[in-house]
N, C-alpha and C positions, 0 to 999 in steps of 0.2 A: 436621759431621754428629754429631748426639745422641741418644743414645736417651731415647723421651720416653715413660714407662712409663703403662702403665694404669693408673688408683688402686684401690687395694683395695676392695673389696665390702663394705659394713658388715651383717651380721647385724641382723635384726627388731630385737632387745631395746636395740641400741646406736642404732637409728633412732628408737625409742621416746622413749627418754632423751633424745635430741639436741632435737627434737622438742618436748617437753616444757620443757625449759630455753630453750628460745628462744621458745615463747611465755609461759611465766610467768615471764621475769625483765624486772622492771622498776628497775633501774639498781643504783647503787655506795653502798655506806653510806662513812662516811665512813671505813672501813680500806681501803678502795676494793675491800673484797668484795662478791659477786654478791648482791643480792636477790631474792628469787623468791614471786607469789603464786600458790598451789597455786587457789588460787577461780577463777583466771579459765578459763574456756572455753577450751575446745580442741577444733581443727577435724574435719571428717571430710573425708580423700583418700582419690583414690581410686589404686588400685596397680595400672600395667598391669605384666602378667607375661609373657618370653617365654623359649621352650626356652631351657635350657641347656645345648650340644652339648659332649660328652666329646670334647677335643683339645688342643690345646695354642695359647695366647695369642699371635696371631702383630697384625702391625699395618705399613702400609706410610706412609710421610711422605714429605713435600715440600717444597722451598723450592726459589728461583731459583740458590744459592747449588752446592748439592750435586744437583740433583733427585732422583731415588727414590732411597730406600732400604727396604732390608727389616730388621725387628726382630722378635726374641722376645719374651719378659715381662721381661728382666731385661738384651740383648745386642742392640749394631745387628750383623747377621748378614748372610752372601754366601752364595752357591753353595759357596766354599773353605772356609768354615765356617760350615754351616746346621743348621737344625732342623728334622729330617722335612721337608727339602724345600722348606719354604714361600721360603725366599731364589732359588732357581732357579725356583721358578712366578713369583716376580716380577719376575725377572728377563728370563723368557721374555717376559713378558707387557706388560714395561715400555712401551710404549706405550700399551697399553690403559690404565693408571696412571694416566700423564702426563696422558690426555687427561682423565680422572675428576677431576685435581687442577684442573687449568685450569679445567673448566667451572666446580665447586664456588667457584672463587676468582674467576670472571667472577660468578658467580648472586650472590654473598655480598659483592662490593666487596670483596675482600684483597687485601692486597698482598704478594707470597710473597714480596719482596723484604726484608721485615720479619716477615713469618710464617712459621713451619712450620704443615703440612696435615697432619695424621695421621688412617689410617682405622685401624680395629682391629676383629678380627674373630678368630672362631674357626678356627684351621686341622685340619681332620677327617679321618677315611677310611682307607683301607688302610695300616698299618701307623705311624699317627700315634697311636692308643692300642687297646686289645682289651677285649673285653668287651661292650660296648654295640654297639648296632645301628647307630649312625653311621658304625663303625666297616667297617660291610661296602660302604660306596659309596665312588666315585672321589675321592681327595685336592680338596679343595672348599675355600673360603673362604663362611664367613658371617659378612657384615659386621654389626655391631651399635652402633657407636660414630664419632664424628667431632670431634675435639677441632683448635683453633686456637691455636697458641702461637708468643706472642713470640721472637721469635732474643734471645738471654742473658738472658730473662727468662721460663724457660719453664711455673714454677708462679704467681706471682704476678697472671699477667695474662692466663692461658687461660682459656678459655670454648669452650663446647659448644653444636656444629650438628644439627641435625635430619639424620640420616641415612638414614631411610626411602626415598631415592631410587634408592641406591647397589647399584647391581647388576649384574651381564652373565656370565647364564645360559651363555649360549655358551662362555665362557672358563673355566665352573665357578667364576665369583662369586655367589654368592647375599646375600639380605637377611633374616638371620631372623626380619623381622617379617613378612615375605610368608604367615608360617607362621601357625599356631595360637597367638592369644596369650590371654591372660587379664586380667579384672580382679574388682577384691577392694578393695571399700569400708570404711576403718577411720575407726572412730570414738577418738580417742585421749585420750576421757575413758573409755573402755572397751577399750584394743587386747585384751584377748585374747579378746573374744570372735570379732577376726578368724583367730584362729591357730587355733583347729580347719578353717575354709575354707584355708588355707595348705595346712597340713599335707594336705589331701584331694587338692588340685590337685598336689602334691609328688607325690605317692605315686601319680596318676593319669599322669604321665609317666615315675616314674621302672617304673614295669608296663609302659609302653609309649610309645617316643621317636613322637609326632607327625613330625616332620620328615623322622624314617630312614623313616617310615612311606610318607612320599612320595615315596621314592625306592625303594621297593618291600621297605625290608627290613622285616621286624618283627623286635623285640626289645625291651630294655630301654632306659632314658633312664637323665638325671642330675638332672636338677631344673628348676627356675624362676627368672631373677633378673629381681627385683622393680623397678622404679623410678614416682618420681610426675611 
């Protein structure tokens, strides 16, 4: 049983750059440093955006091995020692889980016997953080992520499933893409001209959280993360 963390979020300006160096380099000079041609063309993506709900980074995993567990951002986590709770909703709820993992691993040909299943999601709501509007509805999961990783080989050879499916309202799982999302067209022989439309959509959620909105609160958000 491992905890298999979420990866960090890379900021616009470091996407840029990554971006940029992977499609103008074209090979090794003979100190077998990077070359790079600034001439060549470079594409335009497009950016869906969705809420970014103020809570705390919680994520539930799988395998034949251990079956569920519950984790924080940093801790595989219990009921005996949890965070805001979210270890005892999974626990409760451990069947409902099991059964999310199974199907995901029937739909997907896996073999849990050789993978871990990990969902990750935002854990929200009463007394998981203050301030924000999310904050005023019932302790919730929204799911946003689903990663597959090797048993002792769990950075090298994971890779990422479509999780748009994953949900059960009933239970108080949600899918934050069921929400209000966004897209934002860059052209990255020009990115800043997309950062004034960033900056507009930031500042339109962070006046007012879409999501709390449909759970009847109003208030303020926290942002948008971006992915292509």
């Amino acid at each position: 049983m491992k905890q298999i963390s979420f990866p960090k979020i890379g900021q616009f300006p470091q996407v840029v750059s990554d971006i940029s160096r992977k499609i103008t380099f074209t090979g090794l000079d003979e100190n077998g440093d990077a070359i790079y041609d600034p001439t060549i063309e470079k594409p335009t993506l497009t950016f869906t955006g969705s809420v970014k709900l103020h809570g705390t980074n919680a994520g539930i995993s799988y395998n034949d091995e251990y079956g569920i567990w519950a984790q924080s951002k940093e801790n595989v986590i219990t009921s005996a020692k949890d965070n805001a709770g979210f270890a005892f909703f999974v626990e409760s709820n451990e069947d409902l889980f099991k059964e999310m993992m199974i199907k995901i691993a029937s739909d997907h040909n896996i073999d849990t016997s050789i993978y871990t299943l990990t969902i990750y999601g935002e854990w929200v709501g009463k007394k998981v953080q203050k301030t924000v509007a999310i904050s005023g509805i019932e302790k919730s999961l929204f799911i946003f992520g689903l990663k597959v990783s090797k048993i002792g080989d769990l950075d090298f050879s994971a890779y990422w499933l479509d999780s748009a499916g994953l949900r059960s309202p009933d239970h108080r799982v949600y899918n934050i893409l069921d929400y209000k999302t966004f897209k934002v067209d860059v052209d990255f022989n020009m990115p800043k001209l997309a950062q004034k439309k960033f900056v507009e959509l930031v500042e339109e959620v962070e006046n007012e959280c879409p999501v709390a909105k449909e759970f009847g609160h109003i208030g303020i958000g926290e942002g948008i993360v971006w992915s292509v």
